[in-house]
C-alpha positions in Angstrom: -2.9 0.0 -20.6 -2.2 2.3 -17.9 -1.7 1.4 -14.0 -4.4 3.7 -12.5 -3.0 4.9 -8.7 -4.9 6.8 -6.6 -2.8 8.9 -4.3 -5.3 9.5 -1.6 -5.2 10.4 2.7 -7.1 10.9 5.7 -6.0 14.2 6.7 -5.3 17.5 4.8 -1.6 18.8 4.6 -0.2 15.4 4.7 1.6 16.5 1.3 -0.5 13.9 -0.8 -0.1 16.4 -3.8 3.4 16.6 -3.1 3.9 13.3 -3.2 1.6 12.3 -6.0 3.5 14.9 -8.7 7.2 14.2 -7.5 6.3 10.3 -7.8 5.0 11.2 -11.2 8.2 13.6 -12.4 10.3 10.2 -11.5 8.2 7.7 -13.0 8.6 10.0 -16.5 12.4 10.3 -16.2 12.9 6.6 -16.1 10.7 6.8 -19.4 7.5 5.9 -18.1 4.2 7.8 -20.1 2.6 9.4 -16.8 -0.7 11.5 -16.5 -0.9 13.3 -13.0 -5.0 13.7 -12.8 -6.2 16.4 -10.5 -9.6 15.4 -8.5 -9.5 17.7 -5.7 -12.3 19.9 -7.4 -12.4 23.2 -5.5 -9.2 23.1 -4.5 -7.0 21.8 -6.7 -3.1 22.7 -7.5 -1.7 20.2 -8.8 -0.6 22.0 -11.9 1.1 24.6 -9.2 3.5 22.0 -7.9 4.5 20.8 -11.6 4.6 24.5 -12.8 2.2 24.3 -15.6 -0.6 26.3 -14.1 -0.2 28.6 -17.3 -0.6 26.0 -19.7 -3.8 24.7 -19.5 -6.6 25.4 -22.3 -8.7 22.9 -21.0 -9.6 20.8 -18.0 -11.0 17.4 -16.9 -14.4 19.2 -16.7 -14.3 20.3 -20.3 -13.5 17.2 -21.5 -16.6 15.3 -19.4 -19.0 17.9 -21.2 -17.7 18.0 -25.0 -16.3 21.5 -25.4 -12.6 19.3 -26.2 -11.4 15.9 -26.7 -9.8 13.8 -23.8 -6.3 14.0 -25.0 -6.7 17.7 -25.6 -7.2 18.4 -22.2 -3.6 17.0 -21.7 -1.0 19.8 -20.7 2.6 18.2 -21.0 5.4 19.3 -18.9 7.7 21.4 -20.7 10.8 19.3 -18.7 9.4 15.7 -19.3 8.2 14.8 -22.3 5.9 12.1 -21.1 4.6 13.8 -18.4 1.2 15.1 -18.4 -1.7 17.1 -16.3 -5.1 16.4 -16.5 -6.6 19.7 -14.3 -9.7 19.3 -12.2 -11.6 22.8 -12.1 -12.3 25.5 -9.5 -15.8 25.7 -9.9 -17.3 23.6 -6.9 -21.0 23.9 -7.7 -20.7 21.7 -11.2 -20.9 18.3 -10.9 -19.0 15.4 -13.0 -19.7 11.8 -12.3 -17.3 9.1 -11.6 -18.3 7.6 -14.6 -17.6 10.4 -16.9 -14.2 10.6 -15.2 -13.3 6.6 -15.6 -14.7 6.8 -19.5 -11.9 10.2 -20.0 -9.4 8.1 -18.4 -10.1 4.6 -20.3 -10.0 6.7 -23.3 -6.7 7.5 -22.5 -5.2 4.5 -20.4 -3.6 2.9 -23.8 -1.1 5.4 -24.6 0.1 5.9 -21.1 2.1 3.6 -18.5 0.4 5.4 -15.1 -2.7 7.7 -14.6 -1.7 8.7 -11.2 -4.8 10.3 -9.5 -4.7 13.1 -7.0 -7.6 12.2 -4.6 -9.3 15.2 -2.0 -8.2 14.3 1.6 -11.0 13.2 3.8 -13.3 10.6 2.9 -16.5 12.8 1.3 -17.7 12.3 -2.0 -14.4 13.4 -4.5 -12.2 10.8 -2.2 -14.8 7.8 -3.9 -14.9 9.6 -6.7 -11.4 9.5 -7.0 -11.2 5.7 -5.5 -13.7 4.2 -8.2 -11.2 5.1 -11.0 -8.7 3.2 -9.5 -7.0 0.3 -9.2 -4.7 0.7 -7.2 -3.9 2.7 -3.8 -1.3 4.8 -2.2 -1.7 6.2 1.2 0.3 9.3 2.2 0.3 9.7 6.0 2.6 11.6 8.7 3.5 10.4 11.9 1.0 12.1 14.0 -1.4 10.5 15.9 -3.8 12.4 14.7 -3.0 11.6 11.3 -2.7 8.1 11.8 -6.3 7.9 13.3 -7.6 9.3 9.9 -5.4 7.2 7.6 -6.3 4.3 9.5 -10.3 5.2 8.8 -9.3 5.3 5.1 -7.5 2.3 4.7 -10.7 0.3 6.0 -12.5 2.4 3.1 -9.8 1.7 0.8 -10.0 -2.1 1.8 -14.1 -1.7 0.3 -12.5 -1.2 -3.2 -11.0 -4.5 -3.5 -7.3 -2.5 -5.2 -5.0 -4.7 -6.6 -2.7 -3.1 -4.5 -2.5 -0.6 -1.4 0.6 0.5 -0.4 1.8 3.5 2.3 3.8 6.7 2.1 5.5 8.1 5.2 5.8 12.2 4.8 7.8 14.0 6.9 9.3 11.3 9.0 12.1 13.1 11.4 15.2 11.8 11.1 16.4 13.3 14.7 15.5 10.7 17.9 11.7 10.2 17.7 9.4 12.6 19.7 6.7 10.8 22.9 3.4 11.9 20.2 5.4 11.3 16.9 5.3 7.5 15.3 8.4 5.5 13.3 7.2 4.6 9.3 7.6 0.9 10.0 5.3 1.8 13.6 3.0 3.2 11.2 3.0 0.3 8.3 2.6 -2.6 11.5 -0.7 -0.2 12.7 -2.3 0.0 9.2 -1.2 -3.3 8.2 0.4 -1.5 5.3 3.3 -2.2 2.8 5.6 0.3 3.3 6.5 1.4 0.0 8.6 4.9 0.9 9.3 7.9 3.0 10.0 11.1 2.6 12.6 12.8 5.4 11.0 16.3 7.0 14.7 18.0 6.0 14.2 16.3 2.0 14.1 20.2 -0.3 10.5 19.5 -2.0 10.4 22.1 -4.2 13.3 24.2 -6.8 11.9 25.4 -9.7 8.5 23.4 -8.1 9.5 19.6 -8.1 12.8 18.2 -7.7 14.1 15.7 -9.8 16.8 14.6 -8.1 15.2 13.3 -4.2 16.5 10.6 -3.1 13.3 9.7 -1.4 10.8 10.0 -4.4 14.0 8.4 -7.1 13.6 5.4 -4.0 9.3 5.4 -4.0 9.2 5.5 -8.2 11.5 2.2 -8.0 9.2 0.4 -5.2 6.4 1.5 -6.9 7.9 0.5 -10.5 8.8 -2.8 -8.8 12.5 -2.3 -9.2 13.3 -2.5 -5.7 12.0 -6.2 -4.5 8.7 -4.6 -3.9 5.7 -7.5 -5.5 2.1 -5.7 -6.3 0.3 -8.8 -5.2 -2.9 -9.7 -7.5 -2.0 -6.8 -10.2 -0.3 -8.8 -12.9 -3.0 -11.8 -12.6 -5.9 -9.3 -12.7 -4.2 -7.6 -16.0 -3.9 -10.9 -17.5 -7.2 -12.3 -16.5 
């Protein structure tokens, strides 16, 4: 059965997308069967960042209403052979339900190793959407104040959903002497009360030919996350065999 991760934020532009597909492109090259699922209805690109916004047939949306079946709605990566998208859909005014989202996903939890889930920044109604289908957390925060206010609003949320596991991304921590208004990643982690599970350096090259395979920073997250680095996911392994 999958791990279900909800890659979610308090603020916009914090690179939670970002974040969420490059973890996903690492988690497939060490061999791991990965669905990167879209939520950000309205304004959703996750397919952009993995470079298969040409592929899709169908999305998440189709799926909930009939017109395909779950694993149809699949578009695999042409680089990674067990890496998939699940697209959300453009269309703001139609309405799925978290619970026709968690049945498309537990439909296709046993064939994969991790539904990552690409959560709406903010904490409105597609960030719980999102949240319910989860059972676990990431939180993707820069080191702004203003930034960490929001995250900080969405890890007391987040602490609602009783997660296995809720662990913290630092993006764009500066790796030049630290700025009066700007905060260190472990600063961060102690304020949240926060694992601190990675960071990604402002001066890391994000995109070639869309996601890059080789970061250091996301090859380091995928290992944390993966557990191959020291890094325990309290609770997960006793709720899966419970």
């Amino acid at each position: 059965m999958a791990r279900k991760i909800v890659v979610t934020s308090g603020k916009g532009g914090v690179g939670k997308t970002t974040v969420c597909c490059n973890l996903g492109v690492q988690l497939a090259r060490r061999g791991q069967r990965v669905i990167v699922c879209d939520l950000d209805f309205g304004l959703n690109n996750a397919d952009v960042v993995l470079g298969v916004e040409n592929r899709a047939v169908y999305d998440i949306l189709d799926a909930a209403e009939g017109r395909c079946r779950a694993r149809q709605a699949l578009v695999p990566h042409p680089a990674y052979p067990t890496l998939f998208t699940l697209t959300s859909n453009r269309v703001l005014e139609r309405y799925i339900s978290p619970q026709a989202i968690r049945l498309i996903l537990e439909t296709l939890s046993p064939r994969f190793d991790f539904i990552l889930l690409d959560s709406p920044a903010g904490i409105e109604d597609g960030f719980h959407r999102a949240a319910s289908c989860a059972e676990e957390a990431l939180l993707v925060t820069t080191p702004h104040i203003s930034a960490l206010r929001d995250a900080d609003r969405v890890t007391g949320i987040l602490s609602g959903y009783r997660f296995a596991f809720v662990g913290l991304v630092v993006n764009l921590q500066r790796r030049e002497r630290r700025r009066a208004d700007l905060l260190s990643a472990e600063d961060i982690a102690a304020a949240l009360r926060l694992p601190l599970l990675g960071t990604v350096q402002e001066d890391d090259k994000l995109f070639a030919e869309n996601v890059v395979p080789k970061s250091r920073a996301f090859r380091a997250l995928a290992d944390a996350v993966l557990g191959c680095r020291g890094v325990a996911l309290p609770g997960y392994r006793e709720r899966r065999q419970g």
